[in-house]
C-alpha positions as CSV (number, residue, x, y, z in Angstrom):
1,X,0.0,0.0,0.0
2,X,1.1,3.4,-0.5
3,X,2.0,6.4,1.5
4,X,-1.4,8.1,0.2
5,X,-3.5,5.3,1.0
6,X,-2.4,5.0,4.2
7,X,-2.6,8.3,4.9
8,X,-6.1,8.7,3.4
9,X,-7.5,6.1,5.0
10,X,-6.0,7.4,8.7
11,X,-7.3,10.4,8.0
12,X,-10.9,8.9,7.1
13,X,-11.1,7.0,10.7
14,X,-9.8,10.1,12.2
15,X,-12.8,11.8,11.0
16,X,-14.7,8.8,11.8
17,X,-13.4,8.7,15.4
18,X,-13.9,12.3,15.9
19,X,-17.5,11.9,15.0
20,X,-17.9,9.2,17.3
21,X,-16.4,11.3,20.0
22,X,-18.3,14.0,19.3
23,X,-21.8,10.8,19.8
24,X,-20.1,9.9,22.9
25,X,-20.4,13.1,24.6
26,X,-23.5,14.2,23.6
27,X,-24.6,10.8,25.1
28,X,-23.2,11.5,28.4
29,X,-24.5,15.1,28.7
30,X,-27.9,13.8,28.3
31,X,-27.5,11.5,30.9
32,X,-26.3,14.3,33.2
33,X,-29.2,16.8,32.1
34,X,-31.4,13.7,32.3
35,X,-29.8,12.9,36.0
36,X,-29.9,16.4,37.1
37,X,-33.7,16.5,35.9
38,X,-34.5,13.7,37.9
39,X,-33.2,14.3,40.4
40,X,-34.0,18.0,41.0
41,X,-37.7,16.7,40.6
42,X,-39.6,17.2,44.0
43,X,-42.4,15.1,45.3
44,X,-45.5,16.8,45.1
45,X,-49.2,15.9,46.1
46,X,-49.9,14.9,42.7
47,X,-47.6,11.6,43.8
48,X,-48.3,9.8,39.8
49,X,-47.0,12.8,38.2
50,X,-44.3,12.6,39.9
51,X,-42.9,9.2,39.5
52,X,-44.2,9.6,35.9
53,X,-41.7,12.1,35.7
54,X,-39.1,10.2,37.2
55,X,-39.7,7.6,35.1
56,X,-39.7,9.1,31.9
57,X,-36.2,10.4,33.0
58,X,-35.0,7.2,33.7
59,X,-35.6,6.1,30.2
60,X,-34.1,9.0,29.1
61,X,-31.2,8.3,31.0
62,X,-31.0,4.5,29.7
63,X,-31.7,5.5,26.2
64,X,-28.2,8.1,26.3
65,X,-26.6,4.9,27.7
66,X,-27.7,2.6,25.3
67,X,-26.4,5.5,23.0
68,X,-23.0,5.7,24.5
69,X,-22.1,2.2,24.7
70,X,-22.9,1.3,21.1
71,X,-20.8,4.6,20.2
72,X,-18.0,3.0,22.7
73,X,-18.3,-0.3,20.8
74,X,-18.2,1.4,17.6
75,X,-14.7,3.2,18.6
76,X,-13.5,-0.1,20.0
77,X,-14.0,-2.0,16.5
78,X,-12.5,1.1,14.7
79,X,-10.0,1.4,16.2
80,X,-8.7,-2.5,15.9
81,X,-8.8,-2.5,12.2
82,X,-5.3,-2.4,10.6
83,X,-5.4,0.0,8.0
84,X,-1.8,-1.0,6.7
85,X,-3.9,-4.9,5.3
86,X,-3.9,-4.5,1.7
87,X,-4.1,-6.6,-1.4
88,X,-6.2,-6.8,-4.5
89,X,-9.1,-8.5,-2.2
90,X,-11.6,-6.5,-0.3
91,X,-11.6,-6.9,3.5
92,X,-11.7,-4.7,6.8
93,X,-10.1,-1.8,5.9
94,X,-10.6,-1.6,2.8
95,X,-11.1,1.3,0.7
96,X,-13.7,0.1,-2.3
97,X,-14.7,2.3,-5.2
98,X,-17.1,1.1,-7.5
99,X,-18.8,3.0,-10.5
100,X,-21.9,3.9,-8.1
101,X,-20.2,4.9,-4.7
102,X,-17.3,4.6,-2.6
103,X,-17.2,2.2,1.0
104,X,-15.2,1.8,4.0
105,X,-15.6,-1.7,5.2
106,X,-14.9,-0.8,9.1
107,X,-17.9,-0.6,10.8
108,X,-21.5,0.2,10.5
109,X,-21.6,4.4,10.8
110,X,-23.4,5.3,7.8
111,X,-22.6,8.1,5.3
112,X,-19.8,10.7,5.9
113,X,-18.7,13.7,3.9
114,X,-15.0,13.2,3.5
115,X,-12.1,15.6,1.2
116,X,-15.4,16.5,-1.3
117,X,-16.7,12.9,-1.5
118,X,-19.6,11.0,0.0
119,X,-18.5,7.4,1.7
120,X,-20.4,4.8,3.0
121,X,-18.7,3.6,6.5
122,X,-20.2,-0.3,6.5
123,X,-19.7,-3.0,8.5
124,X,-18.1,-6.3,6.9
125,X,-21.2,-8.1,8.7
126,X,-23.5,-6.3,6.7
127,X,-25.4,-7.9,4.4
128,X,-23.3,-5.7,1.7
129,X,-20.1,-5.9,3.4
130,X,-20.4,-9.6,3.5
131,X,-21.5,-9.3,0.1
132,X,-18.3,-7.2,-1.0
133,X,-15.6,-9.2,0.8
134,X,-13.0,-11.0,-1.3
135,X,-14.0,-9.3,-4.1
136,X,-11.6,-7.2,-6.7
137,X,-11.3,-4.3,-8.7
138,X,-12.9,-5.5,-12.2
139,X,-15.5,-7.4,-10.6
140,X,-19.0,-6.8,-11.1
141,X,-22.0,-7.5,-8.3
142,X,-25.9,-7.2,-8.3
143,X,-27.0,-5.6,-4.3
144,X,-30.5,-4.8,-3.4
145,X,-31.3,-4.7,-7.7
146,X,-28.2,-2.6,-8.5
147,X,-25.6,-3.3,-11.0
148,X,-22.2,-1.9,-9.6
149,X,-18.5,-2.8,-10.9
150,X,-15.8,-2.4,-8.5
151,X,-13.1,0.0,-9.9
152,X,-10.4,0.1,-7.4
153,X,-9.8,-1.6,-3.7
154,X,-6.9,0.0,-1.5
């Protein structure tokens, strides 16, 4: 692999990383807002409006946690993938480009804007990731209808 590769692709999961940073602590302020709301709430005579308070801030509360651990997980995976892997077969880390769009087979973040071009940051357990391992440039794949042709793997 070259230099630029490398460094493309470090750069990629840095913005990657960033972003799921950024998820991470968004999560955790919601718990503490959530907390804090909680928390703050006083009993009043109206006991059921009260605990139904409580309660919906307790599910706020687990839904930032649920939040913040799949974000955690997501950085864990991320960050065990070895960029420097490469060879003419697609696999985690790789850098596919076909005639239709562009993936990162890492793990499953969705679409990021990245240097002017729009890639799709899949896992290699999703059905299309699974579907685009092993593959190589030149090789041509039906997914969900479309026809794509894979024009370069790095």
């Amino acid at each position: 692999m070259n230099q630029k590769s490398l460094l493309y692709k470090s750069q990629l999961v840095a913005l990657i990383k960033t972003a799921l940073l950024n998820r991470m602590a968004e999560a955790d302020a919601s718990i503490v807002s959530a907390k804090e709301a909680r928390d703050g709430d006083t009993k009043s005579s109206a006991g059921d409006k009260y605990e139904t308070g409580r309660e919906m801030m307790q599910m706020e509360i687990d839904k930032a946690a649920m939040q913040l651990h799949s974000a955690q997980k997501l950085l864990h995976e991320l960050e065990k993938i070895d960029l420097t892997k490469s060879g003419p077969d697609v696999n985690s880390g790789s850098l596919v480009t076909t005639n239709k769009e562009v993936f990162f087979i890492a793990i499953g973040f969705g679409k990021i804007q990245f240097e002017g071009e729009e890639i799709f940051v899949i896992s290699p357990a999703s059905p299309l990731g699974s579907n685009l391992l092993h593959m190589q440039a030149g090789t041509t794949f039906s997914f969900q209808g479309i026809d794509r042709l894979i024009l370069s793997v790095f």
